[in-house]
C-alpha positions in Angstrom: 0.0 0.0 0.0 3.3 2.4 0.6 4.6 1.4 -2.5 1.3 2.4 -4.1 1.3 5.8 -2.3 4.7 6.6 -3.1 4.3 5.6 -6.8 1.2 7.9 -7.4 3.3 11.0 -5.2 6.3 10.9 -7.5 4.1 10.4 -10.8 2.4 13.8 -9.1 5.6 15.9 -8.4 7.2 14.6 -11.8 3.4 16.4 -13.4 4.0 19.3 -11.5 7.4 20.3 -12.9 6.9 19.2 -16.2 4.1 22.3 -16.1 6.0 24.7 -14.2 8.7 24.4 -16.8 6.1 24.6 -19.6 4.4 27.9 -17.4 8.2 29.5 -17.1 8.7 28.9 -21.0 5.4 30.4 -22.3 6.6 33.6 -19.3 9.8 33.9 -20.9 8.6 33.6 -24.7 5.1 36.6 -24.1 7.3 39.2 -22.3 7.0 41.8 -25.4 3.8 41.0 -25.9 2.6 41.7 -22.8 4.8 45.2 -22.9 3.2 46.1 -26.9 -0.2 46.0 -25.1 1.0 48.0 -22.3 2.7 50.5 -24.8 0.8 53.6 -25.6 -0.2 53.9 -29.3 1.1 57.0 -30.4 0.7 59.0 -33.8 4.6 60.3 -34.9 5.9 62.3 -37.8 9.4 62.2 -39.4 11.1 65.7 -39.1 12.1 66.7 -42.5 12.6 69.5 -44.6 9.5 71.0 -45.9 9.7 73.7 -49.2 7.2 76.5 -47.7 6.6 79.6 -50.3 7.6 82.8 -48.6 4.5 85.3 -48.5 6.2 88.3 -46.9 3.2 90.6 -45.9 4.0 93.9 -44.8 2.1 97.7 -44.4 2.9 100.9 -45.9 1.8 104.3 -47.0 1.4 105.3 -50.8 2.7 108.4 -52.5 2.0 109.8 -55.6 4.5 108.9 -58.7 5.5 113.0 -58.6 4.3 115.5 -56.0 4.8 119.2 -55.5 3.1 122.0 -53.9 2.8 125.1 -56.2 4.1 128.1 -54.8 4.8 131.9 -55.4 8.1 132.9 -56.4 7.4 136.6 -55.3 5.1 138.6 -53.6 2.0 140.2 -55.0 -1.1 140.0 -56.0 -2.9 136.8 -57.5 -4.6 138.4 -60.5 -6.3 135.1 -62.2 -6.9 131.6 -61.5 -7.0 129.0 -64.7 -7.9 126.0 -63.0 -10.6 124.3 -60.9 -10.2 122.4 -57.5 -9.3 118.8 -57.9 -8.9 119.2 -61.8 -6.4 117.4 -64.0 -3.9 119.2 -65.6 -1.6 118.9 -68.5 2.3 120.0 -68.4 3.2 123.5 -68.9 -0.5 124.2 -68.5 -0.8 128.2 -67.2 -2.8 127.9 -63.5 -2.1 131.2 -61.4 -1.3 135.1 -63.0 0.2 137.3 -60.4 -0.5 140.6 -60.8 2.7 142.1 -63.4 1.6 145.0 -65.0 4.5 147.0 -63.6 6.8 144.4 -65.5 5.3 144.4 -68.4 5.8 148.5 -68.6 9.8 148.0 -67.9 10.0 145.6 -70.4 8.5 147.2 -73.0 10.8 150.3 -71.6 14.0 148.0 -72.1 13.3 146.5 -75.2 13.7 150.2 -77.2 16.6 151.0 -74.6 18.1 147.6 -76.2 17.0 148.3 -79.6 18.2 152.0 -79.6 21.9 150.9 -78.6 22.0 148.5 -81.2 21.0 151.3 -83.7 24.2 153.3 -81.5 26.4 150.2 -82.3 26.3 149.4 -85.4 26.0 153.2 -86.6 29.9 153.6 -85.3 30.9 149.9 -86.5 30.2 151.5 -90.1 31.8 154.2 -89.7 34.9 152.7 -87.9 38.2 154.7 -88.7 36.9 157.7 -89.9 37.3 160.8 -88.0 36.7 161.0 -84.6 35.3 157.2 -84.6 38.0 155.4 -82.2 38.2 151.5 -81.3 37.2 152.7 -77.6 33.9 154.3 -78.6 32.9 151.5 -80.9 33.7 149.1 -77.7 31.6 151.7 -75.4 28.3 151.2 -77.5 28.7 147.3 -77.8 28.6 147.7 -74.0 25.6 149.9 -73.8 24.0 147.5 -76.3 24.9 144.1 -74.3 24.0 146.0 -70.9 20.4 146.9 -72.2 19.7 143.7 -73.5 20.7 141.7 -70.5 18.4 144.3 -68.6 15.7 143.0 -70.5 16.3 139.4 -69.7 16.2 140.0 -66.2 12.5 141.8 -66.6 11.5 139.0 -68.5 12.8 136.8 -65.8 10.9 138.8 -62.9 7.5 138.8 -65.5 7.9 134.8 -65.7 7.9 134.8 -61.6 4.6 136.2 -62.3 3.4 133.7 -64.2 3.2 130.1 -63.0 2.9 126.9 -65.0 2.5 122.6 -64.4 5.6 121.4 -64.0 3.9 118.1 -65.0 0.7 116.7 -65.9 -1.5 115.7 -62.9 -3.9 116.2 -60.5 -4.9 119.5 -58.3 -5.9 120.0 -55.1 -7.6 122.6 -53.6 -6.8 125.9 -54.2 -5.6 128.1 -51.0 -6.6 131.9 -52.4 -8.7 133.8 -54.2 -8.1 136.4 -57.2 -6.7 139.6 -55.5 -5.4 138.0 -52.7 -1.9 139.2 -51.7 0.5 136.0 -51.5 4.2 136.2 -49.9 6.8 134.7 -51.7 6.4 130.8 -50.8 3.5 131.0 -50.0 1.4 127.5 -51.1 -1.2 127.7 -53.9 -2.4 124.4 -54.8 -0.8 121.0 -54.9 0.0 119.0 -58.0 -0.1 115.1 -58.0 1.0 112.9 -60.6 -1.3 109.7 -59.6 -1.3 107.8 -62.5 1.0 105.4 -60.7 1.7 105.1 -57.1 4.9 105.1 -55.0 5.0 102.2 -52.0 7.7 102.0 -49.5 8.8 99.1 -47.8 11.3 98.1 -45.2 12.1 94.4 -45.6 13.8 91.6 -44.0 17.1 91.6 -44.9 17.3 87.8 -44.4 15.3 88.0 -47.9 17.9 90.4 -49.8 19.3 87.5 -52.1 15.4 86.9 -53.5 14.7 90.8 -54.0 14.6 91.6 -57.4 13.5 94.7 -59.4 10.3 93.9 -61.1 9.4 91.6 -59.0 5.4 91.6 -58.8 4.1 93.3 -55.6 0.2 93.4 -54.8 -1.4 95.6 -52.2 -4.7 95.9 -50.3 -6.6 98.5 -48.7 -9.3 98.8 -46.4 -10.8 101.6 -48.7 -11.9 98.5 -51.6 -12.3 95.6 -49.8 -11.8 91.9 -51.5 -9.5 94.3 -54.3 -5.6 93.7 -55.0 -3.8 96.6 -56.8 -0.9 95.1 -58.8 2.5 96.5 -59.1 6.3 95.8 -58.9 10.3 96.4 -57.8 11.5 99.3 -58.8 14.2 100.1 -56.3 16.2 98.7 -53.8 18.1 100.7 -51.5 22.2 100.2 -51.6 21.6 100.1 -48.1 20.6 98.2 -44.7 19.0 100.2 -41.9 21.8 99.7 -39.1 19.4 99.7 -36.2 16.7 97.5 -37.8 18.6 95.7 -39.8 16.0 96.0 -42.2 16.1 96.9 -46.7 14.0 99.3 -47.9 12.7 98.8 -51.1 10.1 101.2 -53.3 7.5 99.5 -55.7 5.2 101.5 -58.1 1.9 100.4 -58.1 -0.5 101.1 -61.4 -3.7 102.7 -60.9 -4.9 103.8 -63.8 -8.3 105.1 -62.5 -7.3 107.4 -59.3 -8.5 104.8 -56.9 -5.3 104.8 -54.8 -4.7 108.6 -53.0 -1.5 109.8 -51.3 -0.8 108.8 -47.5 -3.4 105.9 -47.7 -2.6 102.9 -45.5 -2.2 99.5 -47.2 -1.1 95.8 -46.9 1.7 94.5 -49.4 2.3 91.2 -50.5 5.3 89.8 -51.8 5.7 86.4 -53.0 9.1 84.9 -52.9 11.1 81.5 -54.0 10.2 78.7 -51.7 12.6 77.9 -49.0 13.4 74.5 -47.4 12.8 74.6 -43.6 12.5 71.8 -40.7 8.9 71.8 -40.3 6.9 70.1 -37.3 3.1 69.9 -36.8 1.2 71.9 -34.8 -0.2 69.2 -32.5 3.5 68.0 -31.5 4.9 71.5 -29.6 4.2 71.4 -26.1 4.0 74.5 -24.3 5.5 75.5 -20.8 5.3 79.1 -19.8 7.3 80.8 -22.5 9.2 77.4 -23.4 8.6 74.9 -26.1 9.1 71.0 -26.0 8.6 67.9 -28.2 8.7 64.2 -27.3 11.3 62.4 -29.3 11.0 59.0 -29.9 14.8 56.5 -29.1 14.1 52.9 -29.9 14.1 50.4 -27.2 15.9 47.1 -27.0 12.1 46.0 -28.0 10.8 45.6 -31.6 8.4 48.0 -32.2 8.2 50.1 -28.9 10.2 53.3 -27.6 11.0 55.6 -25.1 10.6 59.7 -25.4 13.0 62.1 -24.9 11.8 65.7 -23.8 13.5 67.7 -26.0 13.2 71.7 -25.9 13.1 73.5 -28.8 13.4 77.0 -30.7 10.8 77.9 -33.4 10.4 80.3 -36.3 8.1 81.1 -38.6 4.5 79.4 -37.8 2.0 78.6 -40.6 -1.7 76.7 -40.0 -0.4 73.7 -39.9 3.3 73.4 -39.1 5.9 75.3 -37.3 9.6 75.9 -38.0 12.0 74.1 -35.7 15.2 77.1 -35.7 16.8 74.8 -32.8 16.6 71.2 -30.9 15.8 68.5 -33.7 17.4 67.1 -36.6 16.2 65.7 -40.2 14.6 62.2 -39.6 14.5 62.6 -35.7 10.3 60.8 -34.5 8.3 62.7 -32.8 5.0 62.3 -31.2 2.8 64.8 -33.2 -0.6 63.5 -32.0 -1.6 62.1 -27.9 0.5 64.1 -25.7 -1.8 64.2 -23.2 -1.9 60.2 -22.9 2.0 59.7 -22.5 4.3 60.6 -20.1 8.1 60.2 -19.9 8.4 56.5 -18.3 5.9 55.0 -20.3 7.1 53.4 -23.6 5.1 54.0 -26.6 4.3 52.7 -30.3 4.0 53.9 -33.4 0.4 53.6 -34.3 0.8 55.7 -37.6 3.2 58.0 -39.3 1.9 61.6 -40.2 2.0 62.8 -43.5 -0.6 65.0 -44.6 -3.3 62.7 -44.7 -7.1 63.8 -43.3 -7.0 63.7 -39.3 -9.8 60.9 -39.7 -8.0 58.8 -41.6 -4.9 59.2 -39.6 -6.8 58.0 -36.3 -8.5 54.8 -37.9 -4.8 53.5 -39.7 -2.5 51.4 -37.7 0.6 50.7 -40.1 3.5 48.1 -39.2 5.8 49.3 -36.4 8.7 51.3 -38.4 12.4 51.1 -36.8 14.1 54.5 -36.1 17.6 54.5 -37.5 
């Protein structure tokens, strides 16, 4: 009956280690299973450089093509008025008389003085060499003649003061006087504006110098026509950078062909440059703290297919709608977690669930792709 007893004990222990060795096998052979389902699923994007067009917008004031303000020369009396406030005008177009009757006596005085002593001259240049007609006198009338003829230049001079012409076609404003008003030399009259085409301003970036060209198309808006661009382009670039703001200034004309635009008007310009190729990041994937910025980089693990994060602190640059320029802290073809940052935390491994790319958000969430190794 011992022998019995004994027989069925050892057939019993021999049962039970045979199945704790199978248990400590299957233990040994699920451990990365068990640590994929404990991973948190994770949405990651590949940094990489990303071509992004370069839409410098910038304000400015407008300026007419050619300005001036039309002034008297002299002071006197305003004696008529050939234009009409806000009218256009064509070059050399008379717009103000200034009273210039006195001027108009002297010169009609010093035109016979100037035509009697050339009579004066040329009577002795006949009769040169004959009696009393010496070299000296013949010299003394040319004198007289020259002196009375540039006398009458300088009437004509002060008559021209008197008169006052368009220096160039354009438009007027509104007139300051009235006829027989007394106006001081410098006094304004009207202004003159050439808008045909319109002067723009701008102080750039000088990071963009290199892709500043003249003629380069340049497109405003204003708050005056809503939903309207004005086209234009380059026309200058200034030799040189503003030392304090390390900014260009550059001048564009802008066409505007039916007076729409008006000097000193406030508007938005547009520039549109070569694409440039920057590290770009989603959105989704910057984490901020106070006045800092983070990502979670991915490091593979001695696991297939799961990874630990990194905290990694960045500095950014120009943000668009959807991605954000990494200036500092990440490298081409670093992972990143760009989607569930609020579900991992630093000693919790993770997996890949899918790779960002630009495909719709709802697509992204339902896709699970195979794990992918990080080099």
């Amino acid at each position: 009956m011992l022998d019995v007893f004994f027989k069925w004990r050892g057939h019993y222990a021999w049962l039970f280690l045979m199945t704790s060795s199978v248990l400590a096998d299957e233990l040994k052979s699920t451990p990365s299973i068990s640590s994929k389902s404990q991973a948190v699923p994770v949405i990651a994007y590949s940094v990489k450089p990303v071509k992004i067009p370069v839409d410098l917008e910038v304000l400015g004031t407008l300026h007419a093509k050619e300005s001036v303000d039309i002034t008297a020369n002299v002071t006197e009396i305003v004696q008529a008025i050939h234009f009409k406030d806000g009218e256009k005008v064509r070059k050399s177009q008379l717009l103000v008389e200034l009273n210039s009757q006195e001027e108009l006596a002297l010169l009609e005085e010093a035109k016979e003085a100037t035509e009697e002593a050339k009579r004066q001259y040329d009577r002795v240049k006949e009769i040169e060499g004959r009696g009393s007609v010496t070299r000296s006198l013949i010299d003394e009338r040319y004198r007289l003649w020259k002196t009375s003829e540039a006398k009458r230049k300088v009437i004509q001079a002060q008559l021209a003061d008197r008169r006052i012409y368009a220096p160039f076609s354009g438009q007027v404003g509104f007139r300051q006087l009235s006829v027989g008003a007394l106006v001081q030399a410098g006094t304004k009259i009207v202004s003159l504006d050439d808008t045909s085409q319109m002067k723009l301003d701008l102080l750039l970036p000088s990071q963009y110098l290199s892709n500043l060209k003249i003629g380069q198309a340049v497109e405003i808006e204003t708050a005056s026509f809503p939903g309207r661009r004005f086209k234009g382009a380059l026309r200058a670039i200034s030799p040189r950078v503003e030392a304090n703001l390390r900014m260009i200034q550059a001048r564009a004309l802008i066409a505007n062909p039916k007076a729409e635009l008006k000097t000193n008007m406030m508007v938005r310009a547009f520039l549109h440059l070569p694409p440039h190729a920057k590290l770009m990041i989603p959105n989704s994937a910057i984490l901020m703290l106070g006045d800092r910025q983070f990502v979670y980089r991915l490091t593979p693990s001695e696991r297939s297919g799961i990874y630990q994060l990194q905290k990694v602190e960045i500095e950014t640059g120009d943000r668009k709608a959807k991605l954000t320029q990494v200036l500092k802290g990440l490298g081409e073809n670093d992972i990143i977690v760009s989607q569930g940052l609020m579900r991992i935390s630093l000693n919790k491994p993770v997996r890949i669930k899918a790779m960002q790319s630009g495909q719709p958000q709802e697509l992204l969430l339902k896709k699970t792709v195979p794990q992918r190794e990080v080099p």
